[in-house]
N, CA, C and O atoms as a GROMACS GRO file, in nm:
protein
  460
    1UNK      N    1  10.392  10.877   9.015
    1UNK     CA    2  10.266  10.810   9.037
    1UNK      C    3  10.158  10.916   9.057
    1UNK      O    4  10.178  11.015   9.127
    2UNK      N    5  10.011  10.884   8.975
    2UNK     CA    6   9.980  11.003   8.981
    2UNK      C    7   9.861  10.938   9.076
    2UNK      O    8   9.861  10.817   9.097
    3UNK      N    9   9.778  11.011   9.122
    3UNK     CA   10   9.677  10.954   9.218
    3UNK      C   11   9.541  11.045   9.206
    3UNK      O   12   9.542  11.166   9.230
    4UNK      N   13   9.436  10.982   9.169
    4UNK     CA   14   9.295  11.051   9.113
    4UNK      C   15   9.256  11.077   9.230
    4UNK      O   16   9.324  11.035   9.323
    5UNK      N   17   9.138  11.153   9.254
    5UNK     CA   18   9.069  11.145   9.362
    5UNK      C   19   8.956  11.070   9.392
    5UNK      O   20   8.895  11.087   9.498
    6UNK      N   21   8.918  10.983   9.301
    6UNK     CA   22   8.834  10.866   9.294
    6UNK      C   23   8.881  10.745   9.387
    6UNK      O   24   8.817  10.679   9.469
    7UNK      N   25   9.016  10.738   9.347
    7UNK     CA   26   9.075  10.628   9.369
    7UNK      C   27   9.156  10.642   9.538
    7UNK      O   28   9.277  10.666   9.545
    8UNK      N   29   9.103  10.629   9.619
    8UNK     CA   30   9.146  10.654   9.772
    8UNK      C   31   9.196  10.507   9.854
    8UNK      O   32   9.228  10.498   9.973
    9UNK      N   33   9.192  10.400   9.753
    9UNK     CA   34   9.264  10.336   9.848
    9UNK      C   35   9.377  10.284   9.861
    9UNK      O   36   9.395  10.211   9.959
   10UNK      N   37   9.468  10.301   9.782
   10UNK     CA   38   9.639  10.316   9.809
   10UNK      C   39   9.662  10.402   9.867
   10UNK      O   40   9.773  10.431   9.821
   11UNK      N   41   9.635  10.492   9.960
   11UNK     CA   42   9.680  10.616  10.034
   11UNK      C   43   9.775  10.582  10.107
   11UNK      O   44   9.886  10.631  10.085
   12UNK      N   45   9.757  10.492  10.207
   12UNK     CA   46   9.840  10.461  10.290
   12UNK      C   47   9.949  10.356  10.239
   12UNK      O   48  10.005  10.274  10.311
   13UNK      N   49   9.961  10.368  10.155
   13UNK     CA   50  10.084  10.289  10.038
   13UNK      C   51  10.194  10.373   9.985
   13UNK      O   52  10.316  10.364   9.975
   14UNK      N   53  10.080  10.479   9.947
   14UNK     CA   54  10.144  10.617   9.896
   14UNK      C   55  10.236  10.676  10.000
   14UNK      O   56  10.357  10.666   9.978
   15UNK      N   57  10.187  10.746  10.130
   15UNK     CA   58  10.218  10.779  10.229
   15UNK      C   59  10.353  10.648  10.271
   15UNK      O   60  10.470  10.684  10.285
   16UNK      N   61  10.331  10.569  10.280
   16UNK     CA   62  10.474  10.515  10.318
   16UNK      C   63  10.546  10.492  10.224
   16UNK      O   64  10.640  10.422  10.263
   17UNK      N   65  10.554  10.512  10.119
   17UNK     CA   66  10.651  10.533   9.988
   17UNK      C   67  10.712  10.693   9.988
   17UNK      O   68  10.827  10.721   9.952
   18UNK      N   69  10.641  10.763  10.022
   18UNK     CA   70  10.708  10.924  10.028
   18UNK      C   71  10.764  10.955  10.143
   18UNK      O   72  10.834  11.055  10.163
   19UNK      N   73  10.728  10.839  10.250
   19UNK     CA   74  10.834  10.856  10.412
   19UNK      C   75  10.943  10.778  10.397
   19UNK      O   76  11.026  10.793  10.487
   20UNK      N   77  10.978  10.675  10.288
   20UNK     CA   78  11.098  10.608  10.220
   20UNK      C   79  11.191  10.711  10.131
   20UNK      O   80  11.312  10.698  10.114
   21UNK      N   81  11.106  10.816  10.079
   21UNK     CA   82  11.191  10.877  10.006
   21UNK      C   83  11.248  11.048  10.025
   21UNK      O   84  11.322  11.122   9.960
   22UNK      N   85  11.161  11.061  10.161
   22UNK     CA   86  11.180  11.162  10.245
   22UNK      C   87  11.350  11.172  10.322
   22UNK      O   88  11.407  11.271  10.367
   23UNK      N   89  11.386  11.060  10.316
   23UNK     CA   90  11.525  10.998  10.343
   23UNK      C   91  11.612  11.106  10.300
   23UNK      O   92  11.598  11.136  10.181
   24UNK      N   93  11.720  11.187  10.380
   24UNK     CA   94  11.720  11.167  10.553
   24UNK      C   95  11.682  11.242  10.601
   24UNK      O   96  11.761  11.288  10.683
   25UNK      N   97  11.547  11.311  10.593
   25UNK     CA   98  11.475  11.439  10.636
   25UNK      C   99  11.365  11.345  10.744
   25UNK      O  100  11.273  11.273  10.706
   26UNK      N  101  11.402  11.368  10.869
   26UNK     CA  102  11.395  11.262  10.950
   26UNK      C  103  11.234  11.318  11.065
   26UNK      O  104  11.184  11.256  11.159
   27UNK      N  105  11.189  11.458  11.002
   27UNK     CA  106  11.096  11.461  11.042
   27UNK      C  107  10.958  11.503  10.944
   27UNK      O  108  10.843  11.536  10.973
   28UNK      N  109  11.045  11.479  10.794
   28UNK     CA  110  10.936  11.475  10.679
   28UNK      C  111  10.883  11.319  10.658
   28UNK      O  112  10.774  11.293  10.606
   29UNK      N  113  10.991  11.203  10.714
   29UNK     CA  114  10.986  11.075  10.740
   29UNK      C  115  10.849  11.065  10.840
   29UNK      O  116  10.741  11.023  10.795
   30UNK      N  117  10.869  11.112  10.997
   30UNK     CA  118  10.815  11.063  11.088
   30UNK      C  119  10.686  11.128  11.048
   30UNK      O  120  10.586  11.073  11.093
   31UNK      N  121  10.665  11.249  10.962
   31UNK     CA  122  10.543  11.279  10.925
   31UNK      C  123  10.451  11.152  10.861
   31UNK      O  124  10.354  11.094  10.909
   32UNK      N  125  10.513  11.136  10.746
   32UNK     CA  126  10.464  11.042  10.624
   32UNK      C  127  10.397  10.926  10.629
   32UNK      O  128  10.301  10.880  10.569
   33UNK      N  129  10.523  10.860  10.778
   33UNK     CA  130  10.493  10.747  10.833
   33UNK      C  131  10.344  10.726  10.899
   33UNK      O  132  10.254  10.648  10.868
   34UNK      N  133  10.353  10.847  11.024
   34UNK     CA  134  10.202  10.834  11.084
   34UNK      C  135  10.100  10.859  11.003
   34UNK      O  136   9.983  10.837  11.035
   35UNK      N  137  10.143  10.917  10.873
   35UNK     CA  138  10.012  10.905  10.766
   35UNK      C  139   9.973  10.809  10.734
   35UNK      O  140   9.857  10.771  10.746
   36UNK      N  141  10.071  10.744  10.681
   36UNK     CA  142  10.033  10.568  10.678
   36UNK      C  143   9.999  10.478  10.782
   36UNK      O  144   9.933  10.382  10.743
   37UNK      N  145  10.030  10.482  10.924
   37UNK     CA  146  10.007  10.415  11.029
   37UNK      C  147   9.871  10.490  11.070
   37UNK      O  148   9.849  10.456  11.187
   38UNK      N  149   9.781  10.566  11.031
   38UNK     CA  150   9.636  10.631  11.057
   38UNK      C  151   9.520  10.584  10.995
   38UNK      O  152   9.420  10.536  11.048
   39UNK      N  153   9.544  10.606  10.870
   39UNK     CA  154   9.514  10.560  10.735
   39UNK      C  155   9.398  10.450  10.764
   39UNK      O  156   9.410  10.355  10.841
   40UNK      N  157   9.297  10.479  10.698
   40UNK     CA  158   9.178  10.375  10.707
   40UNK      C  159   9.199  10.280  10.687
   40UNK      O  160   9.128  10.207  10.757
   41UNK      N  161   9.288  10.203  10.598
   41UNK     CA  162   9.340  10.077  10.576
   41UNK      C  163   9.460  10.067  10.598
   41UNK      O  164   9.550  10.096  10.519
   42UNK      N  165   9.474  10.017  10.732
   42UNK     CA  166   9.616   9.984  10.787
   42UNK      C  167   9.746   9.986  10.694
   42UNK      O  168   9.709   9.899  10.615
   43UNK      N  169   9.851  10.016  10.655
   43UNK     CA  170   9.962   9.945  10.588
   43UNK      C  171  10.052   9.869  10.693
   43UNK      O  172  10.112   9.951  10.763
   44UNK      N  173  10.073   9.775  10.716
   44UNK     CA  174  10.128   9.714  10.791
   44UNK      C  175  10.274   9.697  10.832
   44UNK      O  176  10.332   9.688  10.940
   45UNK      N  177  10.319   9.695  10.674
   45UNK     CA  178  10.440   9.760  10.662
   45UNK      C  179  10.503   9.878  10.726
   45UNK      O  180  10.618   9.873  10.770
   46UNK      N  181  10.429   9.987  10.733
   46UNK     CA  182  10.495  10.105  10.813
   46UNK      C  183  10.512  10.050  10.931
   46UNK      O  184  10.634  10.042  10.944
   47UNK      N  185  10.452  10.000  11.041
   47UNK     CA  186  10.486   9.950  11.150
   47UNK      C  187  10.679   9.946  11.173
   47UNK      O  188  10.766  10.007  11.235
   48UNK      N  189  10.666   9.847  11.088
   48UNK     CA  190  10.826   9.811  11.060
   48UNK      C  191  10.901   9.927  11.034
   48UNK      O  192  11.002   9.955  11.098
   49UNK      N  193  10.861   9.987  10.955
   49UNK     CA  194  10.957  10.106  10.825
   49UNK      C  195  10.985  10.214  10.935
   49UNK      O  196  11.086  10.284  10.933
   50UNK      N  197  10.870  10.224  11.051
   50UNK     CA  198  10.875  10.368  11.112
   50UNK      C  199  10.998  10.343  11.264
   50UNK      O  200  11.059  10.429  11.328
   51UNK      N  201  10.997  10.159  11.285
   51UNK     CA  202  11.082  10.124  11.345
   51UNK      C  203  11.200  10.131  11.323
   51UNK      O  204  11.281  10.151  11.414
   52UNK      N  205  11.243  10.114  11.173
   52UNK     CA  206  11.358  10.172  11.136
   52UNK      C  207  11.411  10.323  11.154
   52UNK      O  208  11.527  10.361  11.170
   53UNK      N  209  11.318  10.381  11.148
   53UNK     CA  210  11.343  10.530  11.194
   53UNK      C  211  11.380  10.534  11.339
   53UNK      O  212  11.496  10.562  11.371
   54UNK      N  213  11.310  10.513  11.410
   54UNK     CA  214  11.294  10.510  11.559
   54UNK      C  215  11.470  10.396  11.610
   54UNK      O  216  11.579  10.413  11.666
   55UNK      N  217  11.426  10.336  11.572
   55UNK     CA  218  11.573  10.222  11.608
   55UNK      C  219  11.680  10.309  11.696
   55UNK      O  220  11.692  10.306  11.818
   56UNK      N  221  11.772  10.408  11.579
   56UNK     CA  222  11.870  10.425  11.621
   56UNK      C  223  11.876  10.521  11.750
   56UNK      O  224  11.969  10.534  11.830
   57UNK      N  225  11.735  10.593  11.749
   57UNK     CA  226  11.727  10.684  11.854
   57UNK      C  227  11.686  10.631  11.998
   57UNK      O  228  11.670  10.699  12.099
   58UNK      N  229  11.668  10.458  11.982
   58UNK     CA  230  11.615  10.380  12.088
   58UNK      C  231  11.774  10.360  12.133
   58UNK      O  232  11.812  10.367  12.250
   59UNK      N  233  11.847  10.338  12.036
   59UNK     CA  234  11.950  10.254  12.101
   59UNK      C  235  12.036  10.300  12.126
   59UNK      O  236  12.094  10.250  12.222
   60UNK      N  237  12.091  10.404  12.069
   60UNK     CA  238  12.217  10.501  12.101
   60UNK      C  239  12.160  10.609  12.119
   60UNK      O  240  12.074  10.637  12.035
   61UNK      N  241  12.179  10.691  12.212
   61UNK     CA  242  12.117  10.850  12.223
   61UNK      C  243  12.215  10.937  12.198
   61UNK      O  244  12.184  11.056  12.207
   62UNK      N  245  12.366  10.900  12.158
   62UNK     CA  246  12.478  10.990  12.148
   62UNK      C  247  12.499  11.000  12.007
   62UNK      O  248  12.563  11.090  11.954
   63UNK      N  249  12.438  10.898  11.941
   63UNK     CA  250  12.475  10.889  11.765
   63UNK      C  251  12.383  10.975  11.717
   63UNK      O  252  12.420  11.054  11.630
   64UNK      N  253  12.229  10.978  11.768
   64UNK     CA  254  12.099  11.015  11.681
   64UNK      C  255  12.139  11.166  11.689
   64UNK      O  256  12.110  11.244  11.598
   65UNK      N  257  12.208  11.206  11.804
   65UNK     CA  258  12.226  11.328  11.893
   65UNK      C  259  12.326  11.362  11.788
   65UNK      O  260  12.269  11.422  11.697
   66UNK      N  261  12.440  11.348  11.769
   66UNK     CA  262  12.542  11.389  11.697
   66UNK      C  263  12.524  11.421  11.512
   66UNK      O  264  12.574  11.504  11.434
   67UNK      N  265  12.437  11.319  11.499
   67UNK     CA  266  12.386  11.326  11.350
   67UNK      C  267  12.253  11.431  11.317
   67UNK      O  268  12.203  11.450  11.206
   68UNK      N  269  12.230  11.465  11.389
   68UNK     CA  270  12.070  11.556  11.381
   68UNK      C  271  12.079  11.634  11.487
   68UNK      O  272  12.118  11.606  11.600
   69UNK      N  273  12.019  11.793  11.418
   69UNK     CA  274  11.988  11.875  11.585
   69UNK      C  275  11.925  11.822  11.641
   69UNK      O  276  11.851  11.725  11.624
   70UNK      N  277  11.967  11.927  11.767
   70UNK     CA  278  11.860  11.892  11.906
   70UNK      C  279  11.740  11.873  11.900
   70UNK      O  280  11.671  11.795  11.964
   71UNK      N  281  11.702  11.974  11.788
   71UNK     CA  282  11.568  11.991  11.824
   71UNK      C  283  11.453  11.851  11.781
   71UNK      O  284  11.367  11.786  11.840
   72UNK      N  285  11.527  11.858  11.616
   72UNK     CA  286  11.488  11.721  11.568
   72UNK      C  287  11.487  11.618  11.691
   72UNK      O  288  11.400  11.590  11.774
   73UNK      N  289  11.634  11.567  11.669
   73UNK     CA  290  11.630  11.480  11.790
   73UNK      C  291  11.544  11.398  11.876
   73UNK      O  292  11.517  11.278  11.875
   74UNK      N  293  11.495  11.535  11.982
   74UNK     CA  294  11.389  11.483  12.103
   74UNK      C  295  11.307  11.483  12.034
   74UNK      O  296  11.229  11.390  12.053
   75UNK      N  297  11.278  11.558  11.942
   75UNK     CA  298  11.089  11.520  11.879
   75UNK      C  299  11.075  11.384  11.868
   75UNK      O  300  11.009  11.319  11.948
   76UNK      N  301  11.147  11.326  11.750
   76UNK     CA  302  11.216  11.215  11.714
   76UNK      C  303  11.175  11.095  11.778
   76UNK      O  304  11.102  11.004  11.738
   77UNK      N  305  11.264  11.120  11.932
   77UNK     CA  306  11.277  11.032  12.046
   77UNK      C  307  11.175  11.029  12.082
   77UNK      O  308  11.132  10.916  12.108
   78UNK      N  309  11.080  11.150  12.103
   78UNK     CA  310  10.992  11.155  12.168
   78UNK      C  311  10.866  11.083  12.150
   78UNK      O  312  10.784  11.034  12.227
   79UNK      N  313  10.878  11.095  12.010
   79UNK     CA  314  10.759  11.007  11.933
   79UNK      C  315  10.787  10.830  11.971
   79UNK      O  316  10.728  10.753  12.047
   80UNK      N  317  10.899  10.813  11.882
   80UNK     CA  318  10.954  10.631  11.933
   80UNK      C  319  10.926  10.636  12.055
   80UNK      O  320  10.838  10.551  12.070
   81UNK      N  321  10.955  10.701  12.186
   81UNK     CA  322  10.937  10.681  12.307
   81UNK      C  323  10.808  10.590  12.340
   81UNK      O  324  10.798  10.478  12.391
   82UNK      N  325  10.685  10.710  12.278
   82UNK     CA  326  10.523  10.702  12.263
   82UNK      C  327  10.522  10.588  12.185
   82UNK      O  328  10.488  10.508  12.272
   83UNK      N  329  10.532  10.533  12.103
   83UNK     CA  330  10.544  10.481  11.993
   83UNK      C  331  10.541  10.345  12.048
   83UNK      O  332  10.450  10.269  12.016
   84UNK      N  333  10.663  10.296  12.155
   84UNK     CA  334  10.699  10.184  12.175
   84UNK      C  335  10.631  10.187  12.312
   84UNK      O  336  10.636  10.081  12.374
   85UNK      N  337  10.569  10.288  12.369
   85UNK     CA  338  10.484  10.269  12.518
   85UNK      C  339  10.650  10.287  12.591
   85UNK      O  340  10.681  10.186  12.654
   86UNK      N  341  10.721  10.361  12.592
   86UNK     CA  342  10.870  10.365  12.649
   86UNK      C  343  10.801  10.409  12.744
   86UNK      O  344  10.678  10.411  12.741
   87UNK      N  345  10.899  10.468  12.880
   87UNK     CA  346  10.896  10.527  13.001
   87UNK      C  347  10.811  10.667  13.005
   87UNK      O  348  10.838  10.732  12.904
   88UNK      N  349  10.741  10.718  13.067
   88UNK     CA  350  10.633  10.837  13.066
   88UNK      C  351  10.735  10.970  13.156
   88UNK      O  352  10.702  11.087  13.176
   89UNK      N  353  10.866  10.896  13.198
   89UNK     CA  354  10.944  11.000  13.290
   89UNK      C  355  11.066  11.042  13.132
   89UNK      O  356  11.116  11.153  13.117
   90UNK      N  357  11.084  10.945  13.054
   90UNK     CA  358  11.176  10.980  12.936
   90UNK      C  359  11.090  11.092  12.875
   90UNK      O  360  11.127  11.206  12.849
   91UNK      N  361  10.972  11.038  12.856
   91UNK     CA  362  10.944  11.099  12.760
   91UNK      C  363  10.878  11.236  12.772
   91UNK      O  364  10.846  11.311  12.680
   92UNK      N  365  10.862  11.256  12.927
   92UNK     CA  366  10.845  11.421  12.978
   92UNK      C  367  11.019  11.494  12.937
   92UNK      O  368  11.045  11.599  12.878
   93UNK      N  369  11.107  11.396  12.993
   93UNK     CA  370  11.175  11.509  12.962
   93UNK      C  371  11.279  11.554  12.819
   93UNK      O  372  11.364  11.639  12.798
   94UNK      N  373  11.216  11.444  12.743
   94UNK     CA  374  11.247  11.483  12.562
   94UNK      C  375  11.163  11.583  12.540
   94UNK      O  376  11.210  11.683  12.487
   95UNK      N  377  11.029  11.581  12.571
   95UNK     CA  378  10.927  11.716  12.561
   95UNK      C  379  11.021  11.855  12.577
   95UNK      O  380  11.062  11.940  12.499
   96UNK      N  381  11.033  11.830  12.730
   96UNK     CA  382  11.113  11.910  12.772
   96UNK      C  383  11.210  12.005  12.714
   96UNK      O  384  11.207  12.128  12.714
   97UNK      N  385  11.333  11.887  12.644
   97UNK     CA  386  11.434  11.904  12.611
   97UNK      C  387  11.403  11.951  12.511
   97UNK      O  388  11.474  12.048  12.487
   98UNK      N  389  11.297  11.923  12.400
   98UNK     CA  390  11.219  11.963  12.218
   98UNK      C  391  11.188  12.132  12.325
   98UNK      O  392  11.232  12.247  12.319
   99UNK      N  393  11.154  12.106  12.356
   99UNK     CA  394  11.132  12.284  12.396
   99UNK      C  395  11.201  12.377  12.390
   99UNK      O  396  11.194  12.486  12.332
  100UNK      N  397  11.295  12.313  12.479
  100UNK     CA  398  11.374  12.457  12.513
  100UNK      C  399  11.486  12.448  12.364
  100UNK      O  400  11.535  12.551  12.318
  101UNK      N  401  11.512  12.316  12.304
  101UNK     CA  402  11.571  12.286  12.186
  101UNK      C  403  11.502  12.427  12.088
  101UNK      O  404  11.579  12.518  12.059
  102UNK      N  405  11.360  12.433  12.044
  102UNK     CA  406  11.272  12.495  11.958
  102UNK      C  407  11.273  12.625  12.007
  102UNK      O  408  11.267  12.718  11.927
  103UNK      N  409  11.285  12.655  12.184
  103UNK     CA  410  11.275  12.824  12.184
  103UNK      C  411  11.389  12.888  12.129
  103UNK      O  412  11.378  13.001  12.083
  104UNK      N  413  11.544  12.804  12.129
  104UNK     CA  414  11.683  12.861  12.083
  104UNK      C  415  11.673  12.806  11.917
  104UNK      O  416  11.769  12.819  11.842
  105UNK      N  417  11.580  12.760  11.885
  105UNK     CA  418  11.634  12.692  11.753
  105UNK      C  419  11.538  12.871  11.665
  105UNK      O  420  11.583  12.941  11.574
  106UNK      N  421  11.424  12.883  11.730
  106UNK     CA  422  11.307  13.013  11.685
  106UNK      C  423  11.390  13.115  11.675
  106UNK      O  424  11.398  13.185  11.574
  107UNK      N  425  11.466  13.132  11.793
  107UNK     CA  426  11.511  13.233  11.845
  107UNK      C  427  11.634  13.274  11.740
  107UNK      O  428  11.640  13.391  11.701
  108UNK      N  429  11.744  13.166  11.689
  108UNK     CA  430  11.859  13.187  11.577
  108UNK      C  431  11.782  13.195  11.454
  108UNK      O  432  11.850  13.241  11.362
  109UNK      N  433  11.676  13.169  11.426
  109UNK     CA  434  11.559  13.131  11.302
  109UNK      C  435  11.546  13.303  11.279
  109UNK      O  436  11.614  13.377  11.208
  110UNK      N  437  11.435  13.332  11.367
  110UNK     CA  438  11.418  13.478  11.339
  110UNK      C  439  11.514  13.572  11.329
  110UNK      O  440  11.490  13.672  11.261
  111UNK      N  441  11.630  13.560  11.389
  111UNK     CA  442  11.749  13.649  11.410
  111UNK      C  443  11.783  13.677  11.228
  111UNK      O  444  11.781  13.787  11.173
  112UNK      N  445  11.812  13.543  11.162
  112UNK     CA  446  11.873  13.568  11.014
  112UNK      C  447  11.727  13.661  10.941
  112UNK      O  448  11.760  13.724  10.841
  113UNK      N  449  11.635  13.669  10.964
  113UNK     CA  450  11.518  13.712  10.895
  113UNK      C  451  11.507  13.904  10.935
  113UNK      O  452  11.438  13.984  10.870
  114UNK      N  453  11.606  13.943  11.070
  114UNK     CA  454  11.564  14.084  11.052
  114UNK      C  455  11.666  14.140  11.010
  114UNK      O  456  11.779  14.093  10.997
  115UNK      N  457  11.606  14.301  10.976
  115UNK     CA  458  11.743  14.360  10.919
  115UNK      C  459  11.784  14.449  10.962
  115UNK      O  460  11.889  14.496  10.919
   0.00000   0.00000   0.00000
């Protein structure tokens, strides 16, 4: 699909069609999504679509955990947390947890890069 720059108002159509196909890159998803949930003209649909994302990390915290790093993970959570107005004490300490997740995730990151 090609998209002019004239033509700006399927954006947020677009944007939740490329967070469908971002599948299972689960934070090229949660990107895509809030593109579409921003978007000057609502898509309404994402609402739903981004709930599907969010779901499993609402309901099981041992599955989302086991299937995806850490780091992903709490971001993840952290967002659905916000997302659904969840608890403000969860969701300090998914912050939390995305932190110290990202200083060890930087930290093995740069390690393969020196020589």
């Amino acid at each position: 699909m090609v998209v002019e720059e004239a033509d700006l108002r399927d954006r947020e159509v677009i944007q939740h069609h490329l967070a469908v196909l971002a599948r299972p890159n689960i934070m090229q998803q949660l990107f895509y999504y809030s593109k579409a949930l921003i978007s000057v003209n609502l898509f309404l649909n994402a609402r739903e679509s981004v709930m599907l994302l969010f779901n499993p990390f609402l309901a099981n915290e041992e599955i989302a955990s086991q299937r995806y790093p850490v780091v992903k993970a709490a971001f993840v959570k952290a967002a659905a947390i916000q997302f659904t107005r969840g608890s403000i004490k969860t969701y300090t300490e998914l912050v939390e947890q995305f932190l110290f997740a990202l200083d060890r995730h930087i930290r093995r990151v740069t390690a393969k890069f020196r020589v």
